[in-house]
Backbone bond lengths (Angstrom), bond angles and torsions (degrees), N, CA, C in turn:
res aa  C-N    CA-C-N  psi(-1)  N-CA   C-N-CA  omega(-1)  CA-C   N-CA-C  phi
1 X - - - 1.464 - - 1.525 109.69 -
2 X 1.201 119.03 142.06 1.591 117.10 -171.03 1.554 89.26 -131.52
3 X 1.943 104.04 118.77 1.776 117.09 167.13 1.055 86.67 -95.93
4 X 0.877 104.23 148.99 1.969 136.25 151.76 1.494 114.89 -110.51
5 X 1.464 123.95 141.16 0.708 110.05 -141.37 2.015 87.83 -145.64
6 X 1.115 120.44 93.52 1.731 110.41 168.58 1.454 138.91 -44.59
7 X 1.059 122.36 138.27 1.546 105.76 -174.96 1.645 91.04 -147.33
8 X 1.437 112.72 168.23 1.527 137.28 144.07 1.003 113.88 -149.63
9 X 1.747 96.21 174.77 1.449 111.13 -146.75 1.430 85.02 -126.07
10 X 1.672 113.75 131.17 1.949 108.59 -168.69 1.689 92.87 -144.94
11 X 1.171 86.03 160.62 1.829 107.98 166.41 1.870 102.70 -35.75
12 X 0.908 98.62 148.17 1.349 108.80 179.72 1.829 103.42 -74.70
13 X 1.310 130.57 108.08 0.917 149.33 145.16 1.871 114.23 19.70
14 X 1.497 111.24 -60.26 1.184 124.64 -179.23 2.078 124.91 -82.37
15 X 1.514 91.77 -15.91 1.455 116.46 -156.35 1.477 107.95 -75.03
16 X 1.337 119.43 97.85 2.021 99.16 -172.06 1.854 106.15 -43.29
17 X 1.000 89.84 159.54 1.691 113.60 -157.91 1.635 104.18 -110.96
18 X 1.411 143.40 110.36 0.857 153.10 -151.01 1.972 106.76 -117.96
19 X 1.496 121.03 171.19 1.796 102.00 151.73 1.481 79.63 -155.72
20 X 1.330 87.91 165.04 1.433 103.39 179.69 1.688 114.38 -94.27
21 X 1.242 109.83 125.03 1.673 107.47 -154.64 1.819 99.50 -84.24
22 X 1.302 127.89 16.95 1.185 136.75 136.27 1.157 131.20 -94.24
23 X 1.083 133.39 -38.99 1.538 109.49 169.72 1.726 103.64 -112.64
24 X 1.229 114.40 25.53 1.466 115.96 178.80 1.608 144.16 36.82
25 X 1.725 79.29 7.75 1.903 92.17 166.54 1.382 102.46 -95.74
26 X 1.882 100.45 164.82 0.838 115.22 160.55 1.659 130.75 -33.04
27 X 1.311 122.66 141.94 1.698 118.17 157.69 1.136 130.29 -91.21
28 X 1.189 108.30 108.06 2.031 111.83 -163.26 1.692 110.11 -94.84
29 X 2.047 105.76 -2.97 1.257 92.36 -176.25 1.240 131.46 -91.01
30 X 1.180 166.75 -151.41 1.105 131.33 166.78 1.882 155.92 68.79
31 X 2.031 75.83 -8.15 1.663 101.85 -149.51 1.874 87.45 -125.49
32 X 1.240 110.50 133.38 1.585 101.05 158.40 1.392 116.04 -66.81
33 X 1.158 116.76 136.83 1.224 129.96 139.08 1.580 150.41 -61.90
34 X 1.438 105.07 123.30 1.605 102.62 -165.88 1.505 114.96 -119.33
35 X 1.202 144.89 148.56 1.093 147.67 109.02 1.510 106.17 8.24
36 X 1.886 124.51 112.92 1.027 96.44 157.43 1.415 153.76 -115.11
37 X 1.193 111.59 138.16 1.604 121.26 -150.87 1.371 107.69 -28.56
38 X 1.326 142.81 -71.17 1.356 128.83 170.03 1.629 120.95 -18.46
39 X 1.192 101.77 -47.70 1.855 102.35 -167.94 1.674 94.01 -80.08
40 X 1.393 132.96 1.76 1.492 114.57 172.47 1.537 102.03 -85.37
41 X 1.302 121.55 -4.54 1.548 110.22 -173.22 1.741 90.25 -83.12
42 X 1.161 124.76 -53.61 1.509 149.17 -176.01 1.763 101.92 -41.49
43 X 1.092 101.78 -27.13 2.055 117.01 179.97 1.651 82.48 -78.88
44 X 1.323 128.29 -69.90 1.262 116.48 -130.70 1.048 77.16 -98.51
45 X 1.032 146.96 -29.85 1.772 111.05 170.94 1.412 133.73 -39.15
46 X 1.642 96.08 -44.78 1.775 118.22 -178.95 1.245 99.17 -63.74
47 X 1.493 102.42 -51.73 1.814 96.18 -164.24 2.236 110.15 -68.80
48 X 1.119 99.68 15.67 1.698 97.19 -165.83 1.519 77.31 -117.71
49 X 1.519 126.24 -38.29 1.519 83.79 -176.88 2.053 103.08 -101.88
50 X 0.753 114.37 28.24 1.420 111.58 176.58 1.745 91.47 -100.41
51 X 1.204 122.34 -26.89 1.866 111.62 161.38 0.763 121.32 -56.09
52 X 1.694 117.22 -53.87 1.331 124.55 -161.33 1.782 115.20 -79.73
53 X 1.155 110.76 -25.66 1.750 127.82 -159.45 2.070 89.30 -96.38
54 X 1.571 113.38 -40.72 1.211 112.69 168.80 1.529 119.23 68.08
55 X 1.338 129.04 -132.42 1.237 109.43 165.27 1.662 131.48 80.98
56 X 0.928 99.87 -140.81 1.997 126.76 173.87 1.581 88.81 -98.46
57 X 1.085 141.63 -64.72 1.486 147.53 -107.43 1.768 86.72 -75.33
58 X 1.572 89.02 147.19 1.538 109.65 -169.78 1.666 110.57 -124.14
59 X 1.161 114.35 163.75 1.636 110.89 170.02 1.692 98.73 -142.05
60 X 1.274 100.49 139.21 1.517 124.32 -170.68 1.145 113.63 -120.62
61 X 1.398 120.71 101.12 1.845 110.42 162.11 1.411 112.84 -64.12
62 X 1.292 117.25 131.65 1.515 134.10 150.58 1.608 123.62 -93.06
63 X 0.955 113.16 131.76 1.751 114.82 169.71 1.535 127.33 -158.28
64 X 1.198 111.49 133.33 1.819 112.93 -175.48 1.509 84.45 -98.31
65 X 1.497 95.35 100.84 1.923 101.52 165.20 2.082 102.25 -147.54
66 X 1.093 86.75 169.94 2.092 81.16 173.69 1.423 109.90 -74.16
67 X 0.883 129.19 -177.17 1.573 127.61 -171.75 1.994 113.71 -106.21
68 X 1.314 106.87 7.93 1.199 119.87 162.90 1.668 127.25 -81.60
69 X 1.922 95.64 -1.42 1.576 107.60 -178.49 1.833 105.28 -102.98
70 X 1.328 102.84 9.42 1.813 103.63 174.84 1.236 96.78 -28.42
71 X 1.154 105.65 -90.40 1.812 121.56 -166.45 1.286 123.94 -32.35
72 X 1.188 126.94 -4.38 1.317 128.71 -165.80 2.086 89.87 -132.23
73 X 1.074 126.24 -32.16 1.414 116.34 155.50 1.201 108.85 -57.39
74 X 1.414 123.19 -45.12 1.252 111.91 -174.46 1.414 117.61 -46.27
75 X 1.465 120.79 -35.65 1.526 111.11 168.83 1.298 126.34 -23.30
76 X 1.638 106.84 -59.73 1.239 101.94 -162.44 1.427 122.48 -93.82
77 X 1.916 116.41 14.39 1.117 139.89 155.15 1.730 114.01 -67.63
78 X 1.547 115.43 -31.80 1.389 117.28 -157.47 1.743 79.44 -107.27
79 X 1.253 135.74 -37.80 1.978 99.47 162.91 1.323 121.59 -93.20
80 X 1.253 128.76 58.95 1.756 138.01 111.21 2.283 88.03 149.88
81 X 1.472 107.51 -13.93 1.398 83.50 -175.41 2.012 115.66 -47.21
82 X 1.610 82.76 167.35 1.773 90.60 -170.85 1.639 87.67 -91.09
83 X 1.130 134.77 -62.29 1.743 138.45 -154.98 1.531 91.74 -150.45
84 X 1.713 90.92 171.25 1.477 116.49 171.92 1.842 111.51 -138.39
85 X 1.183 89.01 159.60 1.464 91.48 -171.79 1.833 81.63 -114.12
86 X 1.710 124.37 145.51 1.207 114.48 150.14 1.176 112.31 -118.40
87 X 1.800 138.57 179.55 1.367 112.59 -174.86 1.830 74.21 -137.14
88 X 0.970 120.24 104.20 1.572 113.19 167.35 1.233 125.29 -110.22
89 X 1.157 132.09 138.18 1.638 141.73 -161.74 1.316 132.15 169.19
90 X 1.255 91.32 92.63 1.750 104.31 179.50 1.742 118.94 -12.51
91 X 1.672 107.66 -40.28 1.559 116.13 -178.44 1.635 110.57 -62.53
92 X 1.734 113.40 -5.27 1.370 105.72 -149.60 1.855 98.69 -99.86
93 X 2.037 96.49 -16.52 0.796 103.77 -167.12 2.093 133.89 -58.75
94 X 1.376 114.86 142.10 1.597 95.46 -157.68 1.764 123.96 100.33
95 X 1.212 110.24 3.71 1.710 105.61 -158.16 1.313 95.45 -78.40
96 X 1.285 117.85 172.58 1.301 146.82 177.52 1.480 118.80 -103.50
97 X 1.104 136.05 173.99 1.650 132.70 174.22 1.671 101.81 -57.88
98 X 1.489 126.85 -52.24 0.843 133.16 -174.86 1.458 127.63 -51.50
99 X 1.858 111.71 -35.93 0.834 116.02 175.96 1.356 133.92 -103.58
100 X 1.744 105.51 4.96 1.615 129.01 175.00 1.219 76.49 -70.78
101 X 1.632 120.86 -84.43 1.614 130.32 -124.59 1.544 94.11 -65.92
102 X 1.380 129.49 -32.81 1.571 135.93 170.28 1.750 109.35 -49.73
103 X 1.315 121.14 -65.10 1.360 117.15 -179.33 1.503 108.61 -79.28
104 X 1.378 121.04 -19.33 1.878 104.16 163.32 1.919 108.19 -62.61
105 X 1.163 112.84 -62.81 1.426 132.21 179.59 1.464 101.15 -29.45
106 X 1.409 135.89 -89.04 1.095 143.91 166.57 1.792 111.05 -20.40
107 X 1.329 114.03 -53.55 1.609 109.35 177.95 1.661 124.40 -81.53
108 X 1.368 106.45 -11.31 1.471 111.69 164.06 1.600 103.57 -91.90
109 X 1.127 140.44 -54.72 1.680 135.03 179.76 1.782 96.43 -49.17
110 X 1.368 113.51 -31.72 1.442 101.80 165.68 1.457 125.00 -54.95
111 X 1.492 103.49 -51.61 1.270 121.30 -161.81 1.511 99.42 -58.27
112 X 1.773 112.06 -75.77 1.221 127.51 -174.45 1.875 78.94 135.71
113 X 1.894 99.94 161.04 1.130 111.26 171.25 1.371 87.32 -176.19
114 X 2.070 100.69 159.47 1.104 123.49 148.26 1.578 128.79 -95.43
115 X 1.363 108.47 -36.31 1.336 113.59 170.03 2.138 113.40 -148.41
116 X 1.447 89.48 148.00 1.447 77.99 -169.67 1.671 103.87 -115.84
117 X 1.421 126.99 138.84 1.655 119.78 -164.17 1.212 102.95 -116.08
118 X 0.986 135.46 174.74 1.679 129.29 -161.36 1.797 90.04 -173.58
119 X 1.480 114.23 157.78 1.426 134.69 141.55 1.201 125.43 -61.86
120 X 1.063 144.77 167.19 1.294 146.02 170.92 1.493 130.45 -74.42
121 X 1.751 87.60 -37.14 2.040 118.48 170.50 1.226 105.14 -169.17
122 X 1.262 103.21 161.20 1.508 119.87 159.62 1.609 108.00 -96.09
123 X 1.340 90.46 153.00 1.620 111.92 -179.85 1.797 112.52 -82.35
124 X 1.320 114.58 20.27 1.584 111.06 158.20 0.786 119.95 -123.96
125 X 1.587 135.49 -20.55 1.692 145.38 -168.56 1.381 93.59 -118.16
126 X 1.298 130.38 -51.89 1.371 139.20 -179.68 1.905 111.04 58.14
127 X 1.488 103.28 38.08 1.396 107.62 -173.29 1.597 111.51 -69.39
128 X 1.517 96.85 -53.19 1.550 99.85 -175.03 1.506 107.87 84.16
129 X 1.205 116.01 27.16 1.174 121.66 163.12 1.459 146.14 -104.26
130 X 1.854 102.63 -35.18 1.207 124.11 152.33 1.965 125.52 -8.69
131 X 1.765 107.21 -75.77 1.004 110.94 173.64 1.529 115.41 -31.54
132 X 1.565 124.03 -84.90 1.498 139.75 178.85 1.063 120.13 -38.41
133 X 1.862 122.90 -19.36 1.523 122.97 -178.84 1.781 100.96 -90.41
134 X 1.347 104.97 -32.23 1.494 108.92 179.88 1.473 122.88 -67.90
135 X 1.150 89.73 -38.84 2.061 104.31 -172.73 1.995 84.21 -72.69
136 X 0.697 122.35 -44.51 1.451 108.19 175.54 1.334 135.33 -67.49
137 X 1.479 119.28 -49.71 1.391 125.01 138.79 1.939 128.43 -34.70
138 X 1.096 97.26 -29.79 1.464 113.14 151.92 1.347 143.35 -64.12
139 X 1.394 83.14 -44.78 2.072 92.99 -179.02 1.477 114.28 82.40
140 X 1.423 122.75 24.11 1.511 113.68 -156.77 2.153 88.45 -148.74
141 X 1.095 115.40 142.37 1.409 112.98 -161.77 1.608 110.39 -82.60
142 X 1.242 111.50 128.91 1.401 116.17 166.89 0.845 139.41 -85.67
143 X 1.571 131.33 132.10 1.264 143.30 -173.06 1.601 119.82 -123.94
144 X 1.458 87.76 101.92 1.695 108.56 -170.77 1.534 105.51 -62.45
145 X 1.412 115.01 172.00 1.173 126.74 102.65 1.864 90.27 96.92
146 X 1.559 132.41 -4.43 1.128 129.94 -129.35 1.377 91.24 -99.69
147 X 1.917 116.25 140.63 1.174 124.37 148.63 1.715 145.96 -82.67
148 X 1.378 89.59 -24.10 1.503 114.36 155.53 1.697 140.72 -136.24
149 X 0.790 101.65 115.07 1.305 114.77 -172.05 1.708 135.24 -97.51
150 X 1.721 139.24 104.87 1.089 126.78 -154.18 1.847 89.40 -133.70
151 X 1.399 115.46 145.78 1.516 117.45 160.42 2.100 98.29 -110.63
152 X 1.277 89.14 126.08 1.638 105.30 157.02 1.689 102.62 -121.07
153 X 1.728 85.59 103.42 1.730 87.12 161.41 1.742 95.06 79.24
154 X 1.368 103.66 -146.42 1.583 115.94 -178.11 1.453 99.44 -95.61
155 X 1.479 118.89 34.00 1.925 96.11 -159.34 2.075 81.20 -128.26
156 X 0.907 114.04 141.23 1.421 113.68 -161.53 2.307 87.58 -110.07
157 X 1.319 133.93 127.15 0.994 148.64 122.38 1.370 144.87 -57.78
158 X 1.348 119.74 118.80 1.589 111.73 -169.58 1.448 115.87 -146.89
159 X 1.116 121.78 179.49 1.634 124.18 156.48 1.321 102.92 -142.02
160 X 1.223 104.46 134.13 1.518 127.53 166.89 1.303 137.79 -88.00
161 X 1.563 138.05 97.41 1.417 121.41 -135.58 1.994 84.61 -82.73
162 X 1.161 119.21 153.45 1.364 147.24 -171.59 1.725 114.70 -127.44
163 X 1.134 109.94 131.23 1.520 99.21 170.47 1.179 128.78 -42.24
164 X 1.434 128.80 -9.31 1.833 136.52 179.65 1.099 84.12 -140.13
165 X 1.100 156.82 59.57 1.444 132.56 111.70 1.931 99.48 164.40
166 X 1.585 91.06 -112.75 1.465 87.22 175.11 1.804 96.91 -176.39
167 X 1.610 98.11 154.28 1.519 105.22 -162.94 1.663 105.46 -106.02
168 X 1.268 119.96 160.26 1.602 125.15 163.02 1.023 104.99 -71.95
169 X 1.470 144.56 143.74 1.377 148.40 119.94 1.395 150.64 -132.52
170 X 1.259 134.75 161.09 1.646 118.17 -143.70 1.359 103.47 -152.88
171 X 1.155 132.82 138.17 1.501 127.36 -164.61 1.499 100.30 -144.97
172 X 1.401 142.20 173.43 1.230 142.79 124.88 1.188 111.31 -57.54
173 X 1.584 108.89 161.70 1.443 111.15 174.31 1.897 86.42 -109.63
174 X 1.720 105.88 162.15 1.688 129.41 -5.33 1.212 96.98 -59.27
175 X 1.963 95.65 160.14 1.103 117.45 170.06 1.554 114.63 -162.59
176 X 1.154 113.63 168.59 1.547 121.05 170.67 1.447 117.21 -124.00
177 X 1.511 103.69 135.81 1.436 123.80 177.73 1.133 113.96 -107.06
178 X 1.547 138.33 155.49 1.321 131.64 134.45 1.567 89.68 -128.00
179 X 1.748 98.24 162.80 1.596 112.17 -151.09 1.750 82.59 -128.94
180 X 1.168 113.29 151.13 1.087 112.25 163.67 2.220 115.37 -118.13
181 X 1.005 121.40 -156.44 1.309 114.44 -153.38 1.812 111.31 -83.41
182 X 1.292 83.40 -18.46 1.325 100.49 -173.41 1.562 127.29 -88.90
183 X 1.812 97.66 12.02 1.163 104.46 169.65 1.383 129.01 -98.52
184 X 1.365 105.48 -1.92 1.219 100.80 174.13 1.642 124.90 -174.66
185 X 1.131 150.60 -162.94 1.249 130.66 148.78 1.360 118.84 -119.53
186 X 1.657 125.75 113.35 1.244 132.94 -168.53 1.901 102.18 -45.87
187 X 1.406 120.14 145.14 1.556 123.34 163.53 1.757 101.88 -73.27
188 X 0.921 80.35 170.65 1.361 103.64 170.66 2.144 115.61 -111.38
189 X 1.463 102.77 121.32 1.337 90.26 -173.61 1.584 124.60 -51.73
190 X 1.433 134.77 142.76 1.287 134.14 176.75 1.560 96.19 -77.61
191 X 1.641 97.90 172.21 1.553 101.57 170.47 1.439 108.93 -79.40
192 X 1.089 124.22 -31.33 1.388 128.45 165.49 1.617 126.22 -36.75
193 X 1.355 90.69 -33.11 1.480 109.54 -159.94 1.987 97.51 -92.61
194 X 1.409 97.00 -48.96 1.860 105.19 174.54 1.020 90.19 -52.16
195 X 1.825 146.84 -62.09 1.218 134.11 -164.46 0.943 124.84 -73.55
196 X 1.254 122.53 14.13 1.823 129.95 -157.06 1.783 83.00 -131.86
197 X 1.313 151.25 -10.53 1.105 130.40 -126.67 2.185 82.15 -130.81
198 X 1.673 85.13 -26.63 1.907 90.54 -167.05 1.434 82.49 -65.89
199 X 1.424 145.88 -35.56 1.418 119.01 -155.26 1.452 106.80 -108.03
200 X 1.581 128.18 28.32 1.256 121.13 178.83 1.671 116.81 -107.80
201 X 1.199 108.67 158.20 1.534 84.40 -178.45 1.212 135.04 -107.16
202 X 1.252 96.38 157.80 1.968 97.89 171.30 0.951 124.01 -116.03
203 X 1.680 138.17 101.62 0.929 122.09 168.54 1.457 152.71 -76.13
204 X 1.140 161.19 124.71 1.453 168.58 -85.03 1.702 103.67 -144.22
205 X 1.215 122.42 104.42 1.347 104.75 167.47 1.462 106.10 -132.62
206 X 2.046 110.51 141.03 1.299 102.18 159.45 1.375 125.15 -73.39
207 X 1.368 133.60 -172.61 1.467 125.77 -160.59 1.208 116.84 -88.92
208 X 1.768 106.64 -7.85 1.544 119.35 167.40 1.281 112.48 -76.23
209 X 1.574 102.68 -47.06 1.767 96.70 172.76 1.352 128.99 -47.73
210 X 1.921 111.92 -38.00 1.465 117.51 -178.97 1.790 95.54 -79.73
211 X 0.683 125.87 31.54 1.751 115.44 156.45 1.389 87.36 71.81
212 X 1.503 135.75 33.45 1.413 101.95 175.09 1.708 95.81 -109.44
213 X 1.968 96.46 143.66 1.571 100.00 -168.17 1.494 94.82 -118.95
214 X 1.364 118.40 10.69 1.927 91.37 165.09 1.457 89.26 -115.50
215 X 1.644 83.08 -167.77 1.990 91.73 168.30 0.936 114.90 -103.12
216 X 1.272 117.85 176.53 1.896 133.79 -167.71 1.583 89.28 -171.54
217 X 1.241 85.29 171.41 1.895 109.57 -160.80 1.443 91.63 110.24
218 X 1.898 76.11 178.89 1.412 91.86 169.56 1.435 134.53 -82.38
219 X 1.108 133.22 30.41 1.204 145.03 139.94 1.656 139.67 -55.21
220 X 1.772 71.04 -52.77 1.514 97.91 -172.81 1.563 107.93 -93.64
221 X 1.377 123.81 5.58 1.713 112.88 -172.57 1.132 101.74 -77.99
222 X 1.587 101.52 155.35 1.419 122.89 171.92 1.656 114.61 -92.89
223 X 1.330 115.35 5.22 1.720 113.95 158.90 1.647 105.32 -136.09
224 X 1.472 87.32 179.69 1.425 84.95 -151.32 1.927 92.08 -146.34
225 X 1.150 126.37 130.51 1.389 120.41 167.44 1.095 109.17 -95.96
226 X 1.480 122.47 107.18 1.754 120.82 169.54 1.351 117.95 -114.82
227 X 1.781 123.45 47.17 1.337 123.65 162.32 1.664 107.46 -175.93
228 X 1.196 115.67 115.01 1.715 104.67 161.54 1.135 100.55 -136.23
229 X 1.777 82.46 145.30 1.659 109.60 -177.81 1.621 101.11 -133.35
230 X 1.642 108.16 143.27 0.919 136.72 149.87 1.312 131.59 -23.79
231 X 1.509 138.17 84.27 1.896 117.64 -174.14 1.299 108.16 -59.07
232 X 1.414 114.88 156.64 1.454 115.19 -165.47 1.861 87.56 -100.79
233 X 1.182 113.19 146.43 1.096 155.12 178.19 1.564 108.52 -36.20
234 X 1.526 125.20 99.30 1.438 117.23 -168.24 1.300 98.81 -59.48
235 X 1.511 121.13 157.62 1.415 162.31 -145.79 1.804 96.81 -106.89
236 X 1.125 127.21 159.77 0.978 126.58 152.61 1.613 130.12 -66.91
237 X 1.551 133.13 146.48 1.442 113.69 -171.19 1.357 91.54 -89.49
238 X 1.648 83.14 -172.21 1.804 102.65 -166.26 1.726 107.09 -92.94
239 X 1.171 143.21 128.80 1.507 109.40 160.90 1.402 105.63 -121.19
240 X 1.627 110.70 165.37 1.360 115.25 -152.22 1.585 88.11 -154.42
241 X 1.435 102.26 120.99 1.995 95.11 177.03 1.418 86.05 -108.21
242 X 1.541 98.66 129.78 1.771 107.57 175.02 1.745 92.30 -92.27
243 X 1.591 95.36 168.85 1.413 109.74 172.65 1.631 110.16 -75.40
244 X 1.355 114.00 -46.88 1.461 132.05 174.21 1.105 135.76 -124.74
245 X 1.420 139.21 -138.86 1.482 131.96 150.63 1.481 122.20 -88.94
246 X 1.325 106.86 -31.89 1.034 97.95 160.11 1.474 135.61 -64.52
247 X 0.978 103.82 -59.26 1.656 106.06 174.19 1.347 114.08 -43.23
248 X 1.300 128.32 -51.96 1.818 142.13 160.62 1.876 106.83 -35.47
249 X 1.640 106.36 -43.51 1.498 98.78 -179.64 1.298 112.47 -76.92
250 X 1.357 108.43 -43.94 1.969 104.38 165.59 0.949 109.76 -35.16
251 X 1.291 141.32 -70.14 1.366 138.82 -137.83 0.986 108.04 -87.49
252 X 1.521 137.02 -1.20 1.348 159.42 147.12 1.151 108.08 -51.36
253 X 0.943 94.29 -82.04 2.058 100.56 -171.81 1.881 103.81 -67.47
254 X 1.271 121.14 -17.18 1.716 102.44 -179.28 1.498 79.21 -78.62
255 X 1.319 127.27 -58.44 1.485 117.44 -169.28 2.139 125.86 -38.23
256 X 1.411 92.58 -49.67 1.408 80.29 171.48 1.672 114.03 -97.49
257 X 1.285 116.70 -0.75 1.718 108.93 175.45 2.108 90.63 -67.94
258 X 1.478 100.33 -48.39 1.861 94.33 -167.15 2.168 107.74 -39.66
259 X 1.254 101.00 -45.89 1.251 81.48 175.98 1.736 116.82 -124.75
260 X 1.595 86.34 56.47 1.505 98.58 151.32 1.874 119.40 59.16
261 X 1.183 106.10 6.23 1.539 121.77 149.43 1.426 125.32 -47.73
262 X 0.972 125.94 -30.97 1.436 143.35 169.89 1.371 142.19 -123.14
């Protein structure tokens, strides 16, 4: 069985976050780079059922990043992945959701797969869209949002967390997952594993190599940011010592009836 497995490569988590008020992306220079935290749950998912399923079965990092982010894929080579695919190319630079999940899609139908695992978001765009544009570009059904995850056979099992609770669901494979946080707890690489990770490979592809035949970048996106503004500066709150509960619940409801909350 061959997982595939999505990843990006983002601002370091802790790093204030800047954009450039000309071309209105983010600024990645200057900034460490991380692994992003969502897609380590998306590792240990693969890697829990590539234990359990045993076998042949393999797990593959994929990523549309420049090829100066090896080292930091390598992470997810040194907790138990087998290889990585990278797709690097200046042309790619600038893409949109549309045009990630387009040049990932194209380089996994290259690859071959049984199942493909994803994060939920990344921690710089935080769209949450990625997954649903890919499973479509794919042709193979997606399954968001999931806290647990089991393969019997070719038949994929899950639960999907839901605003009230959470649902059963079951697909054939191929298929696409995204996992959310609650599925699991990422390992931490061993030293064994950092030393096991320098001799695995990664391979490098330009966007011709991954079979991709339109363009993407920023040229080619289908959105566009044309304004950022500043939030203005929260206000001080209100405080109000009621006599009781009641009086405390009044002042509740005049408070949100005044601006029409209720």
């Amino acid at each position: 069985m061959k997982i595939l497995v999505t990843v990006k490569l983002v601002p370091d988590t802790t790093a204030e976050k800047r954009i450039d008020p000309s071309t209105k992306r983010l600024v990645r220079t200057g900034v460490e780079t991380v692994l992003n935290p969502f897609d380590e749950y998306a590792i240990e998912a693969a890697l829990q059922l590539k234990e359990k399923a045993g076998g042949d079965t393999t797990v593959t990092i994929v990523t549309l990043a420049p090829e100066s982010g090896k080292e930091i894929v390598r992470k997810a080579l040194a907790m138990g992945a087998d290889d990585a695919l990278m797709i690097s190319d200046p042309a790619a630079e600038g893409s949109d959701v549309w045009g990630t999940a387009y040049a990932l899609a194209q380089a996994i139908k290259k690859n071959g797969f049984d199942l493909v695992i994803a994060g939920t978001q990344s921690t710089d765009s935080t769209t949450g869209e990625l997954p649903g544009a890919l499973a479509e570009y794919l042709g193979v059904p997606g399954v968001t949002y999931v806290r647990k995850l089991d393969l019997d056979g070719t038949a994929l099992k899950a639960e999907r967390e839901t605003d009230t609770g959470y649902a059963k669901v079951s697909t054939d494979l191929p298929a696409l997952v995204s996992v959310t946080k609650s599925i699991n707890e990422p390992r931490y690489p061993s030293l064994k594993g950092i030393m096991g990770a320098k001799k695995k490979t990664i391979a490098v592809q330009t966007l011709a190599d991954a079979g991709v035949d339109k363009p993407i970048g920023s040229d080619a996106a289908r959105t566009e940011v044309t304004n950022l503004e500043t939030p203005p500066a929260r206000g001080k709150g209100q405080i109000f010592e009621a006599a009781d509960a009641v009086a405390g619940a009044t002042k509740i409801v005049e408070f949100l009836r005044e601006r029409k909350l209720v």
